[in-house]
C-alpha positions in Angstrom: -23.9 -32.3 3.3 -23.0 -28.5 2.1 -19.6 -27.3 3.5 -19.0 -23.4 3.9 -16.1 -22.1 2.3 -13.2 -21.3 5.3 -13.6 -17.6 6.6 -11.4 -14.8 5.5 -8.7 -15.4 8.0 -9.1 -18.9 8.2 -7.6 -19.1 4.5 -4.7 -16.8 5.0 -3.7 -18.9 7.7 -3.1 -21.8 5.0 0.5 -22.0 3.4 0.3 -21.5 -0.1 2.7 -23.4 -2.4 4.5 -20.9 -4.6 6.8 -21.9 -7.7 9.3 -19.1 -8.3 10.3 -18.7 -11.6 13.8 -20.4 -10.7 11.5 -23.7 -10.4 11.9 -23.2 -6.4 8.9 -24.5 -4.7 8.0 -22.1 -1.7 5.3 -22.3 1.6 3.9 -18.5 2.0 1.4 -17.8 4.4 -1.0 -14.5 3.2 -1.1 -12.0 5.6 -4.5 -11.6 7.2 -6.6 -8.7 6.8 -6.4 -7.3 9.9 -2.1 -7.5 10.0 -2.5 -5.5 6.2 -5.1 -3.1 7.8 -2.6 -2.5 10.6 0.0 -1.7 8.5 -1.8 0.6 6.2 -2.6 2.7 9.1 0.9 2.8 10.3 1.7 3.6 6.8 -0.5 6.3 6.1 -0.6 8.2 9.5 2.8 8.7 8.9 2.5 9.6 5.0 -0.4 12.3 6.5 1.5 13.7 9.4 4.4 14.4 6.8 1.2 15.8 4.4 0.4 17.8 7.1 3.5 19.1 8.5 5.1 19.9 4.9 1.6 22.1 4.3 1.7 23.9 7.4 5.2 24.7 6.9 4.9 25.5 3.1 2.3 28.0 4.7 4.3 29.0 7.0 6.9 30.5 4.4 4.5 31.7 1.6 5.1 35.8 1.5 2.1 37.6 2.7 1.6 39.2 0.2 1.3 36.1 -2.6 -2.2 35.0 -2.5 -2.7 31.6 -2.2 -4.8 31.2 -4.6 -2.6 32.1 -7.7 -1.4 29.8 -9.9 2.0 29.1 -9.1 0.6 28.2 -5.1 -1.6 25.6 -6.9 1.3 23.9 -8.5 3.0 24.0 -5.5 0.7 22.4 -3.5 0.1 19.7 -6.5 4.0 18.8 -6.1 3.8 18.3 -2.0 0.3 16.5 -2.5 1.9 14.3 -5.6 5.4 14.0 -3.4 3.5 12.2 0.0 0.3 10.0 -1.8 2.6 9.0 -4.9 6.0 9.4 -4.6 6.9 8.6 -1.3 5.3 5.4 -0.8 6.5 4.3 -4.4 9.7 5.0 -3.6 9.6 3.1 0.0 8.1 0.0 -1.1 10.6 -0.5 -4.5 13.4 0.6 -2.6 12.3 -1.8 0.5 11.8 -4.7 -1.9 8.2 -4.3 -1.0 8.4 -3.2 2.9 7.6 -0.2 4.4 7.3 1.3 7.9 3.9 -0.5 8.7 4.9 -3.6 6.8 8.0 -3.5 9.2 5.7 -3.4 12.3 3.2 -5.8 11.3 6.6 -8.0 9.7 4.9 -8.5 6.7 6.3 -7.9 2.5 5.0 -7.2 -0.7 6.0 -9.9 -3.5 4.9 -10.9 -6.5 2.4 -13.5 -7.4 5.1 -15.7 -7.6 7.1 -14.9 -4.7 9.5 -12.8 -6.2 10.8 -8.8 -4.8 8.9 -6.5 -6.5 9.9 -4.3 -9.2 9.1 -0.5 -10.1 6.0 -1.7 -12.2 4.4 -3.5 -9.5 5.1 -1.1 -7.1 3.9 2.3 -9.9 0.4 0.1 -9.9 0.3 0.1 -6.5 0.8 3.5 -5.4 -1.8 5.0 -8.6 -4.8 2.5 -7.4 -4.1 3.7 -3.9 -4.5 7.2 -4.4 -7.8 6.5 -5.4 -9.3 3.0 -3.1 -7.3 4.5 0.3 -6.6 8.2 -0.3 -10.1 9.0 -1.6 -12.2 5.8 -0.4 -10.9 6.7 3.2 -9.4 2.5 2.8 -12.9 1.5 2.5 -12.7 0.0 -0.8 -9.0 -1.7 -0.1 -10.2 -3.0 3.8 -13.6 -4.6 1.7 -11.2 -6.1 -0.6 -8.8 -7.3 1.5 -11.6 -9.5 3.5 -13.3 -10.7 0.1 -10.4 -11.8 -2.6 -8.4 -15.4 -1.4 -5.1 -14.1 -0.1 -6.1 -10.7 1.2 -5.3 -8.5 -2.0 -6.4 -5.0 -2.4 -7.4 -4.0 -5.8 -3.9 -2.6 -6.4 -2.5 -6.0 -5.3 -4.8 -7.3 -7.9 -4.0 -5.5 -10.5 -0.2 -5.3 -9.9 0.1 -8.8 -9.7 1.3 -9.1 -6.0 -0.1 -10.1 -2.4 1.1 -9.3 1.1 3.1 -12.4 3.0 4.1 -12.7 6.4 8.2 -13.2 6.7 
């Protein structure tokens, strides 16, 4: 007789056995796709709003009579659009040990593949892969991940080396 494989959220719901690295054996329980697609929108409607309010106000204050297509308007708008899909987020999830306002919501963390708080590495991996699989895949490509891989990792999860936990 063939047995299926468990569905997507029927694995997350499974405890997983962790061994820190202080030899500290740990029950974590993956958060479920839909809890990390919940809190990525909670996360990035508020990284947008802030996008869009810091470019209508930046718009606001340009003199009339710089065009906005010059040179020094492009790097402008490069630092505001590096500042809200890069910086902020990095900065919020190192600085939360891997929490953020959606992660807060959904009571969720970041750690590491072995339980651990992330560090500035994991989280720099992070915040680069998601500019491109949420940012510019519209969270297409994380959401299709999320559902596929074992404990609901994104591709920046993958490559960082970390996976989302309920608390």
């Amino acid at each position: 007789m063939v047995t299926e494989p468990p569905a997507s959220s029927e694995r997350m719901m499974t405890p997983d056995v962790v061994v820190t690295g202080e030899a500290v054996a740990l029950e974590v329980r993956a958060a479920s796709a839909g809890m990390r697609i919940l809190s990525g929108l909670v996360d990035y409607t508020l990284y947008t709003g802030g996008l869009v309010m810091t470019l209508n106000t930046w718009l606001a204050i340009a003199p009339a009579d710089i065009t906005l297509s010059g040179p020094m308007a492009m790097v402008e708008l490069s630092l505001i659009l590096l500042l809200w899909t890069l910086v902020l987020p990095l900065t919020i999830e190192v600085l939360s040990r891997g929490q953020s306002a959606g992660r807060l919501v959904t009571g969720t963390r970041v750690v590491r593949d072995d339980g651990g708080s992330i560090r500035l590495r994991h989280g720099l991996v992070r915040a680069l892969v998601a500019v491109v699989e949420i940012w510019l895949a519209y969270g297409v490509v994380a959401a299709l991940a999320c559902v596929v891989t074992r404990r609901g990792k994104r591709l920046g999860d993958l490559l960082a080396g970390t996976y989302v936990v309920h608390e």
